[in-house]
Structures are given as C-alpha cells and as structure tokens.
N, CA and C atoms as a LAMMPS dump frame, in Angstrom:
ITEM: TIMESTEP
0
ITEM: NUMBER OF ATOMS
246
ITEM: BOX BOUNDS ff ff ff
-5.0000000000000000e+02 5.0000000000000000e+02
-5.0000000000000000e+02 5.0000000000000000e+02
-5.0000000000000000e+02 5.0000000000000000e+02
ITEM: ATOMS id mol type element x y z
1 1 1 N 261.04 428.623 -261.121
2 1 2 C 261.874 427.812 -261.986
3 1 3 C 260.961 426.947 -262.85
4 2 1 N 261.187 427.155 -264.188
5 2 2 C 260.109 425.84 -265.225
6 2 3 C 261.341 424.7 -264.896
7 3 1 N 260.498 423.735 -265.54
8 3 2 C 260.953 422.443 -265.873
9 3 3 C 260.75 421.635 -266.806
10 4 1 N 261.781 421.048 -267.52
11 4 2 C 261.23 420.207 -268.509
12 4 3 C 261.823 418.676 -268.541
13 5 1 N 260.907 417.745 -268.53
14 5 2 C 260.565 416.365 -267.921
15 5 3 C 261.54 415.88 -268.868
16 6 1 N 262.365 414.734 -269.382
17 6 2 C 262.378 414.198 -270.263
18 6 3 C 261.791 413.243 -270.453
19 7 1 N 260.789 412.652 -269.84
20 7 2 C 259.768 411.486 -269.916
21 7 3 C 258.772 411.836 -271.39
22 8 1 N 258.306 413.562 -271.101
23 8 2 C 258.066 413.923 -272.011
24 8 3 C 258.301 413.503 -273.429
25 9 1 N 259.504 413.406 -273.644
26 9 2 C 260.272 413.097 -275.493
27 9 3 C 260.136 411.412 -275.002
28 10 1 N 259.729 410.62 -274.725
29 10 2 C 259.629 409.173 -274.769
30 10 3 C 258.882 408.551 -275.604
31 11 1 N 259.118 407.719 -276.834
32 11 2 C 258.591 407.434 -277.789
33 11 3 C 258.259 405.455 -277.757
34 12 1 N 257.896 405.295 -277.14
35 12 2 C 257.39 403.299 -276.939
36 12 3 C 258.323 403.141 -275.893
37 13 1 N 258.509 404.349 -274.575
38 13 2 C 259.107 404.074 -273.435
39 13 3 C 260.73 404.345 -273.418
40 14 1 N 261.134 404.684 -274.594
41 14 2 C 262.526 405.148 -274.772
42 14 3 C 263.169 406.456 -275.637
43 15 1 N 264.044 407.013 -275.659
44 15 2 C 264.11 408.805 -276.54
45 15 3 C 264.563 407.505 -277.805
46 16 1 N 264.122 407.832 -278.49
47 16 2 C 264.632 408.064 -280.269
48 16 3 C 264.816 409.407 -280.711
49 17 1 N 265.824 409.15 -281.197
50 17 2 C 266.384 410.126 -282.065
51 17 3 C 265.376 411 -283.111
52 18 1 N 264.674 410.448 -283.513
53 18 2 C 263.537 411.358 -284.839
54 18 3 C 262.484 411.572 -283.877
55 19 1 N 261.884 410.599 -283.34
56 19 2 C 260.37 411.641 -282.454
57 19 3 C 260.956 412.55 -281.692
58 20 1 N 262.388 412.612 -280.906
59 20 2 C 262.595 413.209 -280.122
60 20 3 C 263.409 414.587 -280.531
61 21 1 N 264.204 414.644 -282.217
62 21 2 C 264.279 415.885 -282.641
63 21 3 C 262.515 416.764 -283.087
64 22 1 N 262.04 415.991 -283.608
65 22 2 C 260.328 416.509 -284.311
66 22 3 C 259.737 416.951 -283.078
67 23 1 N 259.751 416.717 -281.792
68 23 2 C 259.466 417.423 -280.529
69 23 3 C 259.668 418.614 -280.286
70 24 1 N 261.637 418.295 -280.197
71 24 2 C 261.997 419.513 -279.93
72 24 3 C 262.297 420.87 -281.138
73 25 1 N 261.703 420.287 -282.136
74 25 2 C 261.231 421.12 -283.25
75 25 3 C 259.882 421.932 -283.113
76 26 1 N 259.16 421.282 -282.378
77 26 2 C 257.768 422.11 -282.161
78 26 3 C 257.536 422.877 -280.699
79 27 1 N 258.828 422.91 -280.049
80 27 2 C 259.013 423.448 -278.431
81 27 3 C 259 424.789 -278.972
82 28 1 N 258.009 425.132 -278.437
83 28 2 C 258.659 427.509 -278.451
84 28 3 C 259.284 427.207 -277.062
85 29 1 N 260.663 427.787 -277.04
86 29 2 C 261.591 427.977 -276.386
87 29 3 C 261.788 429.271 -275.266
88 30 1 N 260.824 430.631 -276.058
89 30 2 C 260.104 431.297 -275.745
90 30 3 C 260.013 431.584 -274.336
91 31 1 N 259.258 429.902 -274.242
92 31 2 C 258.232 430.385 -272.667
93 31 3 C 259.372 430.372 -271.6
94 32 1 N 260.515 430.133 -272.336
95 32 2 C 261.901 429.74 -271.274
96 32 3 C 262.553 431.243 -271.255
97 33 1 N 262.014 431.845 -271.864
98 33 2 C 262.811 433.658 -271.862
99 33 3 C 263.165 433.997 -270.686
100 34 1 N 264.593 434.243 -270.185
101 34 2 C 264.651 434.924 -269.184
102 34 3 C 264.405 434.564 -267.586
103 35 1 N 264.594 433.012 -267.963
104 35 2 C 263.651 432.33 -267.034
105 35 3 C 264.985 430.736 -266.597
106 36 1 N 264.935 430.712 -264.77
107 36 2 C 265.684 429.314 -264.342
108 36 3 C 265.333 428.453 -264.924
109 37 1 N 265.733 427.523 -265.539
110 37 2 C 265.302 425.99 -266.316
111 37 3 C 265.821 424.71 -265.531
112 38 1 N 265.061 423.744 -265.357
113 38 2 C 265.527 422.329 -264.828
114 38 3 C 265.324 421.471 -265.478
115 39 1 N 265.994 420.789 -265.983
116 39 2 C 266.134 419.517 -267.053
117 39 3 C 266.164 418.027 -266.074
118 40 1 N 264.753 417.511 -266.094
119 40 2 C 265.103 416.342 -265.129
120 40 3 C 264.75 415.49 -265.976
121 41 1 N 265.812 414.285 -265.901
122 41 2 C 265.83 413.324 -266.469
123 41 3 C 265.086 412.304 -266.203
124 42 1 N 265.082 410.843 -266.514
125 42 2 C 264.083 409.852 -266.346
126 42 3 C 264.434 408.973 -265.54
127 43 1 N 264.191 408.09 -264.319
128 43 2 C 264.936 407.393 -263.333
129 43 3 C 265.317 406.157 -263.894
130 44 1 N 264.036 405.327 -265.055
131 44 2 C 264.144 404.074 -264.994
132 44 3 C 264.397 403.955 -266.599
133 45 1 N 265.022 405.251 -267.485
134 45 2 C 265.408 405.04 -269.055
135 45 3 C 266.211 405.623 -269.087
136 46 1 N 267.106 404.918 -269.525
137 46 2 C 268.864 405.409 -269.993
138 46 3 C 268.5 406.919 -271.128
139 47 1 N 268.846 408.32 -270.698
140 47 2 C 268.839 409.203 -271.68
141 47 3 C 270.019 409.245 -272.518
142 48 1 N 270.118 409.576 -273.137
143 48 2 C 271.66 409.655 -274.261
144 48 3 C 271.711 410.922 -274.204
145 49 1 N 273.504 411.133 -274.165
146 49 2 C 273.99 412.55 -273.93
147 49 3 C 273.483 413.034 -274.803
148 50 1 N 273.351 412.93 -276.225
149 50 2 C 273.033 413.717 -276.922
150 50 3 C 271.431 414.717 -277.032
151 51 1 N 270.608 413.673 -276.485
152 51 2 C 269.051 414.388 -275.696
153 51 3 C 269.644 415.81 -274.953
154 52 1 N 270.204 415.493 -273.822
155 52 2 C 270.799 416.62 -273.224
156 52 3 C 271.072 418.047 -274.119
157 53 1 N 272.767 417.281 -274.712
158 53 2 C 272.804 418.087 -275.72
159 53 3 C 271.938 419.324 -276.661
160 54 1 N 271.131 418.814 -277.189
161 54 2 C 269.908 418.961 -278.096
162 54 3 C 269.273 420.347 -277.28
163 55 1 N 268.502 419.989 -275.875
164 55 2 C 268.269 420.606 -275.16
165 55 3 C 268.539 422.12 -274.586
166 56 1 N 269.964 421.628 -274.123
167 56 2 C 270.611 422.685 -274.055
168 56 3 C 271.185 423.957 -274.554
169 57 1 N 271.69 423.558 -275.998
170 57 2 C 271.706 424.14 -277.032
171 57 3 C 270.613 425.071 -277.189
172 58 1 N 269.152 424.904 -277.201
173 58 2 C 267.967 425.565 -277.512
174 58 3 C 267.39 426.548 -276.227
175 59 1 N 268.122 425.847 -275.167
176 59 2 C 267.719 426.099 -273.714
177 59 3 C 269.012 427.702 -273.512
178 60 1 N 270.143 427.47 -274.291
179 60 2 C 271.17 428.435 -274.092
180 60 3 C 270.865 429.554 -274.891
181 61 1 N 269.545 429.819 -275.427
182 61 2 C 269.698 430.771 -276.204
183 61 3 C 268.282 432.16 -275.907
184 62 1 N 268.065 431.206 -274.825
185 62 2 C 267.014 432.432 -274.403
186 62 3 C 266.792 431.993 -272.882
187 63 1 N 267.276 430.803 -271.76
188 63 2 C 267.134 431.025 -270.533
189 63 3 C 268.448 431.772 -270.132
190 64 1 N 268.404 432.175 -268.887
191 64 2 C 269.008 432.625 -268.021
192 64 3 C 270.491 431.637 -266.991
193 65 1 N 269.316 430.966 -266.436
194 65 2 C 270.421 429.333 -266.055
195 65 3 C 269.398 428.378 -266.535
196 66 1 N 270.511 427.227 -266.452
197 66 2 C 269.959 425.995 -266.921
198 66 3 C 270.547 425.056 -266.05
199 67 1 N 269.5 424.083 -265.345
200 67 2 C 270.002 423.238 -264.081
201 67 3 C 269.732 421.824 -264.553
202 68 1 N 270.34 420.963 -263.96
203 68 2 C 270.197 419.193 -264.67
204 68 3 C 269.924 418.675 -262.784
205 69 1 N 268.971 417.81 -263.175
206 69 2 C 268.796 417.033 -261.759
207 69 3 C 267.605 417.357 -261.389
208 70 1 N 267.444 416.454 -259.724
209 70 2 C 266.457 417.534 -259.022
210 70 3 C 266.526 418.373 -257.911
211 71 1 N 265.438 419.246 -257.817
212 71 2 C 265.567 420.828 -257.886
213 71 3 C 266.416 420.698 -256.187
214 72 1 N 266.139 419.952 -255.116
215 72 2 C 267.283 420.034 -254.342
216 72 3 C 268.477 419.768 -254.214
217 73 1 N 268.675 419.238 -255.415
218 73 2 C 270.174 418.471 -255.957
219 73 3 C 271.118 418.935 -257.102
220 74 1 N 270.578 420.203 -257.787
221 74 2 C 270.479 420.594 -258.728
222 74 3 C 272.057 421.243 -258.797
223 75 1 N 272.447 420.567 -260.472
224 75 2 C 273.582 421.236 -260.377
225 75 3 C 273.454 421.978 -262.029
226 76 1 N 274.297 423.283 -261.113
227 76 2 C 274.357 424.313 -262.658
228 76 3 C 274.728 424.022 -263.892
229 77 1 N 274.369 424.117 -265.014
230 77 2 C 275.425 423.88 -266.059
231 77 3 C 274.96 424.729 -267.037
232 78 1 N 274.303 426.061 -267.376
233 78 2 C 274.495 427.228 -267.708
234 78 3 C 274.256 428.506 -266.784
235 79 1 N 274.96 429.133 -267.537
236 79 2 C 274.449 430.967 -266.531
237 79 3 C 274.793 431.678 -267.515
238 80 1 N 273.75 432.808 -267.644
239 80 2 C 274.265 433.336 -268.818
240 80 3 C 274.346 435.035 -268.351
241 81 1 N 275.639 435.384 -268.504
242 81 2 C 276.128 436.57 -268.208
243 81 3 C 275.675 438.023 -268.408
244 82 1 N 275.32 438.669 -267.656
245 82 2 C 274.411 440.097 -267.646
246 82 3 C 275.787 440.885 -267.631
C-alpha cells in the first residue's frame, strides 16, 4: 500500500490553497497506477475538505482503492471496479 502524508502539502505549518494546488500539480499520479492508496492526514492541523477532495479526484483516476486514516483504522472510500 503507498501513502501519501498530508504534512507533505504544508506551507508555514498549514495547507493553503495555491502551494497546495502547485504541489498537486507537479504529483505524477502514475506511481499510484493500479496500486492501494492511504491518505493520512495531519494530527495537530485542521485539513480542509477540499485538500481531500483535490486528492481524490487525481487519486480516482489511476489507483485501485483509496483509504483515509491509519492503515489499522483505515476506512475505504474508493474501489474501483474490475
């Protein structure tokens, strides 16, 4: 299973909206081909649905599933149908 941090997109300790689209503008999505995904969020920074959003969207178009949480807690929120 990859994973992708959202600590990662944190711009002076919080997601903004412009560093954090220009990020996910330069993600090859790629390496997610075909592949479980885990989207873990940040414990001690409020993410905005729309981060998620963003994510997912890009994440739905070439993984397989896509999981939110962590990985023993993990709940589904894509599968994509064979």
């Amino acid at each position: 299973m990859k994973t992708i941090l959202l600590e990662d997109f944190l711009d002076g300790g919080i997601i903004k909206e412009k560093s954090f689209r220009e990020k996910i503008n330069l993600m090859n999505f790629e390496i997610f081909s075909n592949e479980k995904v885990i989207i873990k969020g940040c414990a001690g920074v409020p993410v905005p649905t729309w981060a998620y959003l963003i994510i997912v969207a890009n994440l739905a178009q070439v993984a397989d599933k896509i999981y939110f949480g962590e990985p023993r807690h993990a709940v589904k929120i894509f599968n994509r149908v064979k």
